[in-house]
C-alpha positions as a LaTeX table, in Angstrom:
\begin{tabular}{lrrr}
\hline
Residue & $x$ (\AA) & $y$ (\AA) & $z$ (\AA) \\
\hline
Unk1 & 48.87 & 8.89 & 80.64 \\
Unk2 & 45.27 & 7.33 & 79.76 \\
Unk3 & 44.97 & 5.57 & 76.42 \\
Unk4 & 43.49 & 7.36 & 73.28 \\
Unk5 & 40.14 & 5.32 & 72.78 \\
Unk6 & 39.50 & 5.94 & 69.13 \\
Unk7 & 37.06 & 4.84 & 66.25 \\
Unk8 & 36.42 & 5.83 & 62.43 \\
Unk9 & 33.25 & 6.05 & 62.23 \\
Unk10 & 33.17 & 7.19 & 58.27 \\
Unk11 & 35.80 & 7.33 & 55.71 \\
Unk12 & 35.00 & 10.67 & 53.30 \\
Unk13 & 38.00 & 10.54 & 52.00 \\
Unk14 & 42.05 & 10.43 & 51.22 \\
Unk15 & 43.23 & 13.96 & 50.26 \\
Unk16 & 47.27 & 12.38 & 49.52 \\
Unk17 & 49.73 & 9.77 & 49.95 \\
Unk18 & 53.18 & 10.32 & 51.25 \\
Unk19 & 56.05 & 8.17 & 50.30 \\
Unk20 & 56.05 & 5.97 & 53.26 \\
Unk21 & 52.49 & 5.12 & 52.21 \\
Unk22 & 50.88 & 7.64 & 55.05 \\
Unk23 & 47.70 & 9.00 & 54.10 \\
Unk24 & 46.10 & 12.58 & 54.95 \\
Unk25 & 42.38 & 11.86 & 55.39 \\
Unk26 & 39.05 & 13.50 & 56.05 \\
Unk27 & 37.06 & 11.03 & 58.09 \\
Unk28 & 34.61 & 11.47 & 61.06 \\
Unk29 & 35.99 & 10.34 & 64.47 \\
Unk30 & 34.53 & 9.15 & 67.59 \\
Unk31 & 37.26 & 10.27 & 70.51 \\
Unk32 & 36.71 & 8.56 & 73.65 \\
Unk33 & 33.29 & 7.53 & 72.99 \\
Unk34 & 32.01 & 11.45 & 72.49 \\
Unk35 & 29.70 & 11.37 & 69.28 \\
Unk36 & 32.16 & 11.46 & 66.15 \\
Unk37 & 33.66 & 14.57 & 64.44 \\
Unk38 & 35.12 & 15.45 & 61.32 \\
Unk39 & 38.80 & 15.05 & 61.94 \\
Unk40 & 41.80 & 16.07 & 58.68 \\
Unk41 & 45.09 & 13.53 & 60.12 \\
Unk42 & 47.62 & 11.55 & 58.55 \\
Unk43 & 47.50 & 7.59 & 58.88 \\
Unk44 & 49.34 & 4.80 & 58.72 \\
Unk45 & 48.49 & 1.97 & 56.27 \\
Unk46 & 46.60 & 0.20 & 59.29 \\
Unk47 & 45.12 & 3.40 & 60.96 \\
Unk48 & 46.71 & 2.54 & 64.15 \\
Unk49 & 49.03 & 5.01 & 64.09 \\
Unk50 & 48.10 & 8.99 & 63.68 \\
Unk51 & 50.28 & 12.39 & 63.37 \\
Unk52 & 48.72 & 15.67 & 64.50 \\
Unk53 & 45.60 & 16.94 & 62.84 \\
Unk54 & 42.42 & 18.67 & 62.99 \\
Unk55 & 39.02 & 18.00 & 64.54 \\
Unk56 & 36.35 & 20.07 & 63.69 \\
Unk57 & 32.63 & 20.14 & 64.63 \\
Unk58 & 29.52 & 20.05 & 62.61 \\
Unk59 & 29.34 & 23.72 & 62.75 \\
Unk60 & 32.79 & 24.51 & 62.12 \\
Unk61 & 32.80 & 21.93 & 59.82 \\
Unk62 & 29.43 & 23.68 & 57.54 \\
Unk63 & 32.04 & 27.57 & 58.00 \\
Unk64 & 34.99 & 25.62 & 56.52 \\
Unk65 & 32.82 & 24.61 & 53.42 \\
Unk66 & 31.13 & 28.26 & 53.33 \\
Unk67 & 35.13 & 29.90 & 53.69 \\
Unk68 & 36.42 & 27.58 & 50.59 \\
Unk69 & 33.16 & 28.76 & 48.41 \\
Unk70 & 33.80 & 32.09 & 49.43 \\
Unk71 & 30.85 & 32.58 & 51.27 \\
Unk72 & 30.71 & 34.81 & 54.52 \\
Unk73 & 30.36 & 32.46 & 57.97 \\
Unk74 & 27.92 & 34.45 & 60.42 \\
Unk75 & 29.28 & 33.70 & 63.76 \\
Unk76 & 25.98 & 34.94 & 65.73 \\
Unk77 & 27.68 & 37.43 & 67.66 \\
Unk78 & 26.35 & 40.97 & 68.56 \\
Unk79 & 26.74 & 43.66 & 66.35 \\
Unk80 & 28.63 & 46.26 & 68.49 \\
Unk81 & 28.02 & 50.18 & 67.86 \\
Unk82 & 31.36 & 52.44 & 68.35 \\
Unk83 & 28.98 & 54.57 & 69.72 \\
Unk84 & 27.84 & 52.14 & 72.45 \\
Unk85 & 31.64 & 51.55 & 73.46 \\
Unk86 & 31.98 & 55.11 & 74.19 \\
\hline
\end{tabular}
């Protein structure tokens, strides 16, 4: 299995703390050497250990903030008529 090449770029921020001193953070992550992300994961203390999380680009990044102000995300996609479907 090929190594996980990894580097925070930019700390935005701890969202909480587990008891064995884990932290859930919103940073942007450069996987691989690809240009950085945003990426939700928990940490260890030293960041060189990770559980599961969730990378996101720019884009989906901008919907997530326009969902959680209740805002509607346009997606760009073609606005189908029943009537052409038939």
């Amino acid at each position: 299995m090929a190594e996980l090449k990894y580097e925070i770029t930019e700390n935005l921020g701890v969202l909480s703390e587990n008891a064995k001193g884990w932290t859930k953070e919103l940073n942007r992550v450069s996987w691989n050497g690809y240009p950085p992300k945003y990426d939700i994961r928990e940490w260890s203390p030293d960041h060189s250990r990770m559980g599961k999380g969730v990378t996101l680009t720019d884009e989906e990044f901008e919907n997530l903030k326009k969902l959680m102000n209740g805002e509607a995300v346009d997606l760009g996609g073609d606005d189908v008529d029943e009537a052409d479907i038939i």
